[in-house]
N, C-alpha and C positions, 0 to 999 in steps of 0.2 A: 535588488528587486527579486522576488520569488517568483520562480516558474517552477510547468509542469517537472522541468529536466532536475529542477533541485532538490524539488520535492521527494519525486522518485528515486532517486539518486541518496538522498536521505532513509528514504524507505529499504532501497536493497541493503544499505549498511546496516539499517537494524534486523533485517532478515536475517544475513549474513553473521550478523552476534548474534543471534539469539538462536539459529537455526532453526526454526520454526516462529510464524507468528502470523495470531489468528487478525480475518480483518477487522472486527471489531473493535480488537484491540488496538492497532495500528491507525487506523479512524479520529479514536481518541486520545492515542496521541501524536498525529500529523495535525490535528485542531489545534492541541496545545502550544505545538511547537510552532505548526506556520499562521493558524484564523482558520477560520469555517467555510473560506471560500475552497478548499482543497478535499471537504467531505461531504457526503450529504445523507439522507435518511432514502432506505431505499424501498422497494414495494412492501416488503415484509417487515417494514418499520425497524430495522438496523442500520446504525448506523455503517455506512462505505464510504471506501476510498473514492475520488472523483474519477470519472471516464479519463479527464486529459494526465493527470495521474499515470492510470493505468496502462493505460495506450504507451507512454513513455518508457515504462518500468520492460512490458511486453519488449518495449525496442534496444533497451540498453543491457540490460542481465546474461544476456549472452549465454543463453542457454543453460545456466548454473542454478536459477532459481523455479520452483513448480508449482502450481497452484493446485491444492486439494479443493475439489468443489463440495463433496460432502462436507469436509470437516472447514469449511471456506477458511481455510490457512495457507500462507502459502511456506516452503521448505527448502531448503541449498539441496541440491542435488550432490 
């Protein structure tokens, strides 16, 4: 079963490779990898990562990873 914890968890690993990675991109492919229940389209009509997602990601990264809000990517520290 997929959870928010797997998902995210998923995602810091690709953060982590890739050392930077934009949300858009990550969006489409946390869709691909888990279904669309884990993204959604957000005010500005792009696609984003889900709240309970992020909430998670926030809880587990341990201070290593940073969210650019201009550039909405986030980075390993």
């Amino acid at each position: 079963m997929t959870t928010p914890q797997t998902v995210a968890e998923w995602l810091i690993e690709k953060i982590r490779a890739e050392g930077t990675l934009h949300e858009e991109e990550a969006s489409y492919l946390l869709e691909k990898q888990f279904g669309s229940e884990w993204v959604h389209v957000d005010v500005t009509g792009r696609m984003a990562v889900s709240q309970d997602v992020l909430k998670r990601l926030r809880q587990i990264h341990g201070g290593t990873i940073q969210w650019d809000n201009s550039a909405r990517c986030w980075s390993v520290l």
